[in-house]
Structure formats: structure tokens, C-alpha cells
N, C-alpha and C positions, 0 to 999 in steps of 0.2 A: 857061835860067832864071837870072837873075843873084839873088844875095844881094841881101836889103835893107842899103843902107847904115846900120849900127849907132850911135846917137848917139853924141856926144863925152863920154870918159869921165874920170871927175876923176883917173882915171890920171894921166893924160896932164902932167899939173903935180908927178906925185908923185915928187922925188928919191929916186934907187938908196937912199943914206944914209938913210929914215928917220927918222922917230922914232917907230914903231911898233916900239916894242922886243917886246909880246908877241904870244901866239895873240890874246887877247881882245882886245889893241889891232885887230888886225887885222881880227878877225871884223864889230867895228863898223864899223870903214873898210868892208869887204866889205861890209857890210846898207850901207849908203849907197848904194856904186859899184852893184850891183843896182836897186837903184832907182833911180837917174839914169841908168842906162845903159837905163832897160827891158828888162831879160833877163825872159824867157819861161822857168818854171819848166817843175813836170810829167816831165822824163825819169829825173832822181834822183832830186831834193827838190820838196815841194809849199809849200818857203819857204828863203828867203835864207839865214837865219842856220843851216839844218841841211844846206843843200847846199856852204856857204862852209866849216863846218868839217868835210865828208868830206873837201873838195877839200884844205884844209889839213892835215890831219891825213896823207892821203894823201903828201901833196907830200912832207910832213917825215918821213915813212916810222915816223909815230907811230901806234899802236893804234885802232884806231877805238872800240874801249871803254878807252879810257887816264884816268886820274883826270882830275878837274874841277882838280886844281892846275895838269896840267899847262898850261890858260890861261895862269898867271900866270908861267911861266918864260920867262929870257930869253931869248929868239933871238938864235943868232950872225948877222955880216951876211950870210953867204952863208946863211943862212935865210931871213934875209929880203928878200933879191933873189929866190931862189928861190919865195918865195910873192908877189912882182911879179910875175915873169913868168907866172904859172899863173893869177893874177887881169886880167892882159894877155889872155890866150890865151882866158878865158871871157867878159871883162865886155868886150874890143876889137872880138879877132874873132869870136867867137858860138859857141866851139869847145864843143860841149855837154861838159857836167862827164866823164860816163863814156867821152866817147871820150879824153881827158886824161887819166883813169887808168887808161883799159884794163882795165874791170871796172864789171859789173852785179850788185844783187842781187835776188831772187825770194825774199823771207823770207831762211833763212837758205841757200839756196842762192845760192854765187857765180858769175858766170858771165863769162870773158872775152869783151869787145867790141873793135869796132875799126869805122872807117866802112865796112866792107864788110854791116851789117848792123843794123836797126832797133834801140835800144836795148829791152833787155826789161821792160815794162811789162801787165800782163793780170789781168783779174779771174781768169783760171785759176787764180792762186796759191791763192784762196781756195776755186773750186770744184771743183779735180780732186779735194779731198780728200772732195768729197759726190757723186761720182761712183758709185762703189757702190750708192748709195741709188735709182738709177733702171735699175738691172740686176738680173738675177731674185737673189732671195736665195740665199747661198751659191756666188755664178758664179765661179769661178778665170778670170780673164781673160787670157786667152795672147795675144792679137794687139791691136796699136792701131798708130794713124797717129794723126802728126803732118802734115797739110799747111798747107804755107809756112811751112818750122820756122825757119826765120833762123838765130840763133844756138845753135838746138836745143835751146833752155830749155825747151819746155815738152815734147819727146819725152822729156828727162830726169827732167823731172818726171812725167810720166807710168810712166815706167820704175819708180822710186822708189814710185808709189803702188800698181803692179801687180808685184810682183818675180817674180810666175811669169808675164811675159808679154815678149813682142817686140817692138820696137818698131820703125816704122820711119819716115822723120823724111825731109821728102819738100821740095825747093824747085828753083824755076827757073835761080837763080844759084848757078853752079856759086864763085864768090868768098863767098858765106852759105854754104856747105856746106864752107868749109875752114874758116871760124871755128867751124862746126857740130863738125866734129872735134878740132879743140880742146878744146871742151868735153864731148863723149862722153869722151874719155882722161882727163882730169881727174877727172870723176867715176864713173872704173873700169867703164863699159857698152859697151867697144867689142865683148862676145859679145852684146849685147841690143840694141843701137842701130843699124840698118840706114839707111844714108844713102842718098838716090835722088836723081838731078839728074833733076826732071820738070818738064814746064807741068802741073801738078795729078795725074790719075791716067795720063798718058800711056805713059811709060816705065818703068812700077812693075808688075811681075810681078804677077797678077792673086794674091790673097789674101782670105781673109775674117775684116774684122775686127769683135770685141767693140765699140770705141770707135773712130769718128772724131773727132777734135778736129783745129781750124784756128782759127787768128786771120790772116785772110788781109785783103790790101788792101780798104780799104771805104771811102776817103774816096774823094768824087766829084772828078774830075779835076780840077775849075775851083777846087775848096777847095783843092789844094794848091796851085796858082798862089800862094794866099795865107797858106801857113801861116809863121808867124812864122821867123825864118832856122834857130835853132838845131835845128827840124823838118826846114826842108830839107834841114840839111847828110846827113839818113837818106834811104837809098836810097830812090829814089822810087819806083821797081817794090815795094817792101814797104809804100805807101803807096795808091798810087795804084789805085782800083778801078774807072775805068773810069768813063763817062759819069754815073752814076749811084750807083755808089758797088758794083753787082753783080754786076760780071764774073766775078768769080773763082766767088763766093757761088753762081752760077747752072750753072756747070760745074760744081763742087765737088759739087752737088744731082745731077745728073743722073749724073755719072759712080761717084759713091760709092753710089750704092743698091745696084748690082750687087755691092759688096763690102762689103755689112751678113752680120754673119749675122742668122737670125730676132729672134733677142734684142738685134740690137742698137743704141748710141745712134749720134747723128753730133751733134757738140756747137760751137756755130761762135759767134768772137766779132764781134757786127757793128757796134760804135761806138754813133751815132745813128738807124741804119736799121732799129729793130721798125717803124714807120709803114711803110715800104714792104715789109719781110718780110711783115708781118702782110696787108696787102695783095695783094701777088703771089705768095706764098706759101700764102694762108688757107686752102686743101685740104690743107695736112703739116700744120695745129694746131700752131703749135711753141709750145713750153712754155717761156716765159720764166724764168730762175734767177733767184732771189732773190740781192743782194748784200748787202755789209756798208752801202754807200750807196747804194742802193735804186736800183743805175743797171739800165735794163732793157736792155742791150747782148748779153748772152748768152742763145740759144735752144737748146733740146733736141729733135733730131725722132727720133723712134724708125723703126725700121725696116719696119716693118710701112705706116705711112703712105707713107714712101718711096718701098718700091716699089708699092704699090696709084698711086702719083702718076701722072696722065699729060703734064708738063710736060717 
């Protein structure tokens, strides 16, 4: 699958020597080069001028919460070559912002990335922490899965939301499961964070869990033929779901029931596909999450329909 060839960018005329002496000179240059270039937002920022200055901010190894003056200071040249080459690397060749600085964030949780692994992006941020509310009152939660944990953001986060429980953080690429470990160590759960290299529940010692949760590939194959480059440059096995968008989705169903307990949820993010869950699906009743933008991308099936399920 070759890259799409990326327009020509007003780089490309802009001498080393500037005369972009500051941050803010710069950031306007950058909302320009964005826009002429058509870069495809969405993995960090959901607009130009707040993804130009993490990436700036970044580069210059200045604060991400640093005062508004510091805009108006001068940049030495090797400043501002060094934020050429990093507006080269995004707005040229399509390099998404967080693989260029090796770091995602999930609110305030930070997360190191690298192209071996989807950048982390999930309504989970906002719904593990409503998690509780669909488990019997008073449930100390000792066991969850994560499957197709990528960069293990969200078994961390689940860790975090359950501290009396286990977690364990389950993917097919065994190259997502060393970036996976990086980030359990980081945020001190290597007694609570169990890594598994599995095709789904294959390889994973049989357990019963409280919570399944998964944000596994859901886009249909022939969509990612076409998803803008900066998408490509992400592993396509963390994208790619098969004819339909439900491969993963439909093993995930069938092999997790067995390791529900009575009470519990299985929580699964599926993009654009309630129309075909709700459809091929409609004997589990899954119970769509409310978000903060009203996307209806996450379902909740409880255990009890699960296994009564005969699919």
C-alpha cells in the first residue's frame, strides 16, 4: 500500500535563515503550511494551531503549560532550524505529530508511542470512569482485560480506575506489547499489569473476568485502502477489521462469554458500526454509552445475554 503523494508544501521556498524570529511567528507560518499542505488532523489535535504548538513546544523542550509570553521570545537559529525540520517531518512527509515526539496523551495520563502501535485516541477516557455504574453496587473489581491493548493505555487506565484488581492487557503484535511495557513500567503496574501476546482469547490462560473492554480494529478493509496517509503510517492490523469492519468484534463475542463472570460487562469500541452491531447483534441488546458528543460508537453487553447468546 504505497503513501499518498503529499502536496507541495510552502516549505519547500522557506530559507534555513528565517525571519520567523518567534514561537508565534511560527505557529502562523504552521496554521498556513497545514492548510496548504492538507494534513489530516484527529491523532493529537483536532486543529492546526493547538497541534503546531505541542509539536513546538515539544521540539524546543519547552513546557507545555509554559506562559503565553513565552510566544513572543526570540528564537536562537538553531531553534529555528530545529522547528523547520519538525514542520518538514509533519507538514512533507505525513509523520503524525506523536510519532515525532514519542508521546500520547489520555487526559492527563501520558503515554509513550512509537510506529509499532496505534496512537491512543478512545472515548474510554471518558467512560471507564462510568464503569462502576453498570456493575452490582458495591463490586470490588479484581479482574479485567484489555483486548488489543496496543500501547496498553487503556489496561492502565483501567488499572487506575480498579486498584484492587488485575489486569491483563492482551494483543497479537508481539512489537504493541514492548511498547505496552514501557508504559506499564512507567506508570508503576508491572505487579498489576499482565501482558499476553494472543490472536484475541487464544493464548490467555482461562480467567474470569469483572470487565472486558477492547477497542479492537473495526474499520472495513477497503476504508483503509483509503484513509488519509498520516492514518496509514498506524499499524494496519490495529486498524483493519476485516471485510466488514467485524472480525475481531465477532470472535471477541463468542470467545469472551466464557470468561464473564455472572455480573459481568464486556465493553467494546466500534467506530461507525452500531447499524451493523444493532443488526447482527440484536439478541445481546447492547446498550449503547452516552458520550460527551453524542457519538454512539461504544456498546455494553452484560454477561447474562452473552452467554444465553447462540451465535
Amino acid at each position: 500500500m504505497k503513501p499518498r503523494r503529499a502536496p507541495r508544501s510552502p516549505l519547500a521556498a522557506l530559507p534555513v535563515t528565517s525571519q520567523l524570529a518567534t514561537l508565534r511567528a511560527w505557529l502562523a507560518f504552521a496554521e498556513k503550511v497545514y492548510h496548504d499542505a492538507g494534513l489530516v488532523l484527529g491523532q493529537v489535535a483536532t486543529n492546526a494551531h493547538d497541534e503546531a504548538l505541542y509539536l513546538f513546544l515539544r521540539t524546543l523542550d519547552w513546557p507545555l503549560d509554559s506562559d503565553p509570553a513565552v510566544l513572543d521570545r526570540a528564537l536562537a537559529p538553531a531553534q529555528r532550524i530545529a522547528l523547520r525540520e519538525v514542520l518538514t517531518k509533519r507538514a512533507v512527509d505525513r509523520i503524525p505529530a506523536a510519532y515525532l515526539t514519542r508521546e500520547a496523551f489520555l487526559g492527563e495520563h501520558r503515554f509513550y508511542v512509537d510506529e509499532r502501535v496505534i496512537i491512543p485516541r478512545s472515548y474510554f477516557l471518558e467512560l471507564i470512569p462510568t464503569l462502576p455504574a453498570y456493575l452490582p453496587s458495591g463490586l470490588t473489581v479484581r479482574r479485567a482485560v484489555d483486548v488489543c491493548t496496543g500501547s496498553g493505555c487503556l489496561a492502565i487506565l483501567l488499572a487506575h480506575q480498579f486498584p484492587e484488581a488485575k489486569v491483563d492487557a492482551i494483543d497479537l503484535s508481539p512489537a504493541a506489547l514492548e511498547v505496552a511495557a514501557i508504559n506499564v513500567k512507567a506508570h508503576g503496574l508491572q505487579r498489576r499489569v499482565k501482558r499476553f501476546e494472543s490472536d484475541v482469547f487464544a493464548r490467555v490462560p482461562l480467567a474470569t473476568y469483572d470487565v472486558i473492554l477492547s477497542n479492537p480494529p473495526y474499520e472495513p478493509s477497503a476504508l483503509c485502502d483509503d484513509l488519509p496517509v498520516e492514518f496509514q503510517r498506524e499499524p494496519r492490523m490495529a486498524l483493519d477489521g476485516g471485510r466488514d469492519g467485524l472480525d475481531i468484534i465477532r470472535r471477541l463475542l463468542r470467545e469472551g462469554r466464557e470468561r464473564m463472570a455472572p455480573h459481568g460487562i464486556m465493553v467494546i469500541e466500534v467506530g461507525a458500526l452500531q447499524p451493523a452491531m444493532n443488526r447482527e447483534f440484536r439478541a445481546l441488546k447492547p446498550q449503547w454509552l452516552p458520550t460527551e458528543d453524542g457519538s454512539n460508537s461504544v456498546c455494553l453487553i452484560r454477561a447474562d445475554r452473552l452467554r444465553a447468546w447462540t451465535g
